[in-house]
C-alpha positions as CSV (number, residue, x, y, z in Angstrom):
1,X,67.3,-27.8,9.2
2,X,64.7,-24.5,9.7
3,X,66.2,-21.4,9.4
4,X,65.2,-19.2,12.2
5,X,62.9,-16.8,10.1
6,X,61.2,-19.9,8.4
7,X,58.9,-20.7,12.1
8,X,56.0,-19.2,12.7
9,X,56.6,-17.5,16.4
10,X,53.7,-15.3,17.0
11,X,55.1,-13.0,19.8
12,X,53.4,-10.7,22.0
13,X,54.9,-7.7,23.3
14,X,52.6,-8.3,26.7
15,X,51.7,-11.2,28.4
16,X,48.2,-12.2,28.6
17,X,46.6,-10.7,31.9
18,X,45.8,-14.3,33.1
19,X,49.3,-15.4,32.9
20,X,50.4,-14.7,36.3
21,X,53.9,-17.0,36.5
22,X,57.2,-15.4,35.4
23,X,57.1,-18.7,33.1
24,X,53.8,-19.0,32.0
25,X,54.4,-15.3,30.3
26,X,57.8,-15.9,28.9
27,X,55.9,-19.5,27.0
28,X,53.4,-16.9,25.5
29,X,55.1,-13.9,24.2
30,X,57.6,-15.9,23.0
31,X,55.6,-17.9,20.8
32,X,55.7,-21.4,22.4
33,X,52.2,-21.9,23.7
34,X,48.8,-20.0,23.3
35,X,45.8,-20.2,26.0
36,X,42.7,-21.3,24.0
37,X,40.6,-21.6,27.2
38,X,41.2,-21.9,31.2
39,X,43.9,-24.7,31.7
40,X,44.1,-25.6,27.5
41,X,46.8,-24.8,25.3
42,X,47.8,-24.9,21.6
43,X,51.2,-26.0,21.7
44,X,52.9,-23.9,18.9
45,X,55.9,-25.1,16.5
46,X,58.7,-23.2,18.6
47,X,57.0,-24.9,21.2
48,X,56.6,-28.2,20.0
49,X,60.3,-28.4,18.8
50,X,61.4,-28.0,22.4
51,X,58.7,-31.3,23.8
52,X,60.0,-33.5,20.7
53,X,63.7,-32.6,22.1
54,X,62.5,-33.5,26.0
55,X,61.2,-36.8,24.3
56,X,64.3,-38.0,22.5
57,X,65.8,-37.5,26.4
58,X,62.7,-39.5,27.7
59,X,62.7,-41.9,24.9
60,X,66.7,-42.6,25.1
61,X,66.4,-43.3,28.9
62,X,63.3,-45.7,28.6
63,X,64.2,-47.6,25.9
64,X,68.3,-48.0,25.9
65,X,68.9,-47.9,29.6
66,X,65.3,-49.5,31.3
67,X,64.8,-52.0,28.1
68,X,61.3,-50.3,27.7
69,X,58.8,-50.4,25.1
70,X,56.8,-47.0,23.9
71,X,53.1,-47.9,23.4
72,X,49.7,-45.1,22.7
73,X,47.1,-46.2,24.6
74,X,43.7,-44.9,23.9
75,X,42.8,-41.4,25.2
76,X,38.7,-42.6,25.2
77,X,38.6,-44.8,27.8
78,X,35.2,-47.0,28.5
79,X,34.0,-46.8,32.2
80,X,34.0,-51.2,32.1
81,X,37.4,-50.8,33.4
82,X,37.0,-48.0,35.9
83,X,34.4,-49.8,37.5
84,X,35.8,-53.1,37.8
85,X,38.5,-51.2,40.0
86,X,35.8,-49.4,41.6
87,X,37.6,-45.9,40.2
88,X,34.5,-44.9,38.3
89,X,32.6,-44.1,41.6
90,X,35.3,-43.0,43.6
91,X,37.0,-40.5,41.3
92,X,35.4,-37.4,42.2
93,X,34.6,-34.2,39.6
94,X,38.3,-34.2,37.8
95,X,37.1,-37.1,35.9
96,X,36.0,-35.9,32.2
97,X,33.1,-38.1,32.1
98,X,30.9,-38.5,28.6
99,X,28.3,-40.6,26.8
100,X,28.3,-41.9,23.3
101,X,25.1,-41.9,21.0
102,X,24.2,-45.9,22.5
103,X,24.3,-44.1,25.8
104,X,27.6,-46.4,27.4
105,X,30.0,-44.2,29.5
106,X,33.3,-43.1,29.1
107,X,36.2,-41.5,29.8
108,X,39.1,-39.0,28.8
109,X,41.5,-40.5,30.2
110,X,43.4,-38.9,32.8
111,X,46.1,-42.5,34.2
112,X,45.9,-45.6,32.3
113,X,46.6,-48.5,35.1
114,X,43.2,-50.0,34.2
115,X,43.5,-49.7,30.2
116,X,47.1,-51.5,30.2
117,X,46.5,-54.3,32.6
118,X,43.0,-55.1,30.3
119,X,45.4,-55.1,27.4
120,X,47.9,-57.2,28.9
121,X,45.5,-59.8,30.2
122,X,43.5,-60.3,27.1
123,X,46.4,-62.1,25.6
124,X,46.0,-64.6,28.5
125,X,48.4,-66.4,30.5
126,X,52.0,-65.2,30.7
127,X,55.1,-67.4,30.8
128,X,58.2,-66.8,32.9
129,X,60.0,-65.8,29.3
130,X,57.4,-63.2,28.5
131,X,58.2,-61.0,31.4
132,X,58.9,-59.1,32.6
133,X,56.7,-56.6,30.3
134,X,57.6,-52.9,30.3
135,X,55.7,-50.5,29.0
136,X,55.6,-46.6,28.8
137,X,53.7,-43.5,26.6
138,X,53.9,-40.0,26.8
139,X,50.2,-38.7,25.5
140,X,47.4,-36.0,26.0
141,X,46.3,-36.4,29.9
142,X,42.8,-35.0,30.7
143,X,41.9,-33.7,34.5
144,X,38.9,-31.3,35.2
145,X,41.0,-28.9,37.8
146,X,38.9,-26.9,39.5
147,X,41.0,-24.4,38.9
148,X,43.1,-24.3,36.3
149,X,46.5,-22.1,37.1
150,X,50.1,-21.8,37.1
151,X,50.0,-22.5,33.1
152,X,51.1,-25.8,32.2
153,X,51.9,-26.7,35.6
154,X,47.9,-26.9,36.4
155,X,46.0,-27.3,33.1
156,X,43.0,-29.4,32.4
157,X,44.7,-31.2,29.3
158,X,48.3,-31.8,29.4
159,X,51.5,-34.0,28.3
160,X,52.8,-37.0,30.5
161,X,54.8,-39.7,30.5
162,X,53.7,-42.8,32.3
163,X,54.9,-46.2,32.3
164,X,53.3,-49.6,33.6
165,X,55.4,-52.9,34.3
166,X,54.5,-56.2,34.9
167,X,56.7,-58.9,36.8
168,X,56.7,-62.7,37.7
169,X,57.5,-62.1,41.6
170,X,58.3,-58.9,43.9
171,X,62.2,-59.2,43.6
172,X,62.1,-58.3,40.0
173,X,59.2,-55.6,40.7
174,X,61.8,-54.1,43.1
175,X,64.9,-54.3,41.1
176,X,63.0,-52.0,38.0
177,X,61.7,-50.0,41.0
178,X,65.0,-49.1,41.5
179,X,66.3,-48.6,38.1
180,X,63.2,-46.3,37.3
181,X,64.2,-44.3,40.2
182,X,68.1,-43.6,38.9
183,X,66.7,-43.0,35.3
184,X,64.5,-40.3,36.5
185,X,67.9,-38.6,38.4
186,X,69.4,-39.4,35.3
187,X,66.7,-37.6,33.1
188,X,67.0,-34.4,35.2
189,X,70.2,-34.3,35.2
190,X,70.5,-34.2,31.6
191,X,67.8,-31.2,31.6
192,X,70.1,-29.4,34.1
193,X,67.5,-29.6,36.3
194,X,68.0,-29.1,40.7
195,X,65.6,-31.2,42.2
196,X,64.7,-32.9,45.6
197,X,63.1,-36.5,46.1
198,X,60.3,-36.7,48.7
199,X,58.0,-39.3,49.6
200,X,54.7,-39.0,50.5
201,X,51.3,-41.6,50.2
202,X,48.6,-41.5,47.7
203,X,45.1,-43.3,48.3
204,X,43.9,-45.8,45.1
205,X,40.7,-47.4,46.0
206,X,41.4,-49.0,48.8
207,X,44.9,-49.1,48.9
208,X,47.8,-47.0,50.5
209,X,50.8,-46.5,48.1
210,X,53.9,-45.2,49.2
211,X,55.2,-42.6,46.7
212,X,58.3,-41.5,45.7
213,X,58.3,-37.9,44.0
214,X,60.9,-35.6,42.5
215,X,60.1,-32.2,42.8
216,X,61.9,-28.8,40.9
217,X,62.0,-25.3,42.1
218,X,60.7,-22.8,40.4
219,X,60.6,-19.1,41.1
220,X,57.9,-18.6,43.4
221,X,59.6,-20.6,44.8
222,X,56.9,-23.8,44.4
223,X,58.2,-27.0,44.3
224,X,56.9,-28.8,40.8
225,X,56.4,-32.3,40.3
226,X,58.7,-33.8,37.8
227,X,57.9,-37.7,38.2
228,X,56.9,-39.7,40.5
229,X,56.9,-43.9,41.0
């Protein structure tokens, strides 16, 4: 175990003029996180301690109670995929878009729906027995926010958990559906967390998904989302 004066917590004494949230100032002069640039931070070892903790609570719930399996997808993501589902075109300026030296296009990636269904289908054809399939991560997220606020609420690099599923007909799809939905509760809960569930629609290509979101207060008060399936 670290002893208390053995961490390196680089305080300040004011917050940072940017830092406009009661929380986002609290994170920095108390040594957890340090702004490097607009929406990028440096995730310090008091403040790294504290996201291996929420882990552990993340990791217990997938794994144990949902039967899921933790995966690291790639971050660099080649545009093949993207524009197969037609995302590549239709994502607008949020999308951290590169070349390499042979001039092919990529991606840091900010979901990964494409990247895990290639991975899953280039082992071919699934029996009954191998499914269902359940899969989750929690990794570096990029988005180009046009502007980056509210600290780590908004930033252009940040953690998340995802996970990505794959059934052999809509009754087991449903079943999971549900169980994700009680191990979320059950992971805010745990965190001591008051929250509200809402549902709203999101637009993927072509399709309208119905969304299910759980939302915390903070203190502006601005409701913060927490997960959503």
């Amino acid at each position: 175990m670290l002893r208390r004066s053995s961490i390196w917590m680089p305080m300040l004494k004011e917050a940072p003029s940017q830092a406009k949230l009661r929380s986002h100032q609290l994170l920095v002069r108390g040594g957890y996180f340090s702004q490097m640039a607009s929406g990028i931070f440096s995730i310090l070892p008091l403040g790294n301690r504290v996201l291996e903790k929420l882990e552990k609570v993340v990791d217990s719930e997938m794994q144990v109670v949902l039967g899921a399996q933790k995966t690291r997808l790639p971050i660099l993501l080649s545009a093949d995929s993207w524009r197969k589902t037609g995302r590549w075109d239709q994502t607008g300026d949020e999308l951290f878009r590169l070349k390499d030296r042979r001039d092919n296009d990529f991606c840091l990636g900010p979901t990964h729906e494409e990247t895990v269904t290639d991975l899953v289908a280039s082992f071919g054809h699934l029996s009954h027995k191998q499914l269902p399939i359940k899969l989750y991560q929690i990794t570096q997220k990029y988005r180009d926010e046009i502007r980056p606020r509210f600290g780590l609420m908004r930033g252009r690099e940040f953690t998340m958990k995802d996970m990505y599923s794959f059934h052999a007909d809509e009754e087991d799809i449903m079943r999971f559906y549900d169980n994700v939905c009680t191990s979320y509760e059950n992971i805010l809960k745990k965190l001591g967390l008051d929250f509200v569930k809402e549902k709203t629609t999101l637009c993927v290509v072509i399709l309208e998904i119905m969304l299910q979101m759980w939302n915390c207060l903070n203190q502006r008060p601005k409701r913060v989302p927490m997960f959503s399936i």
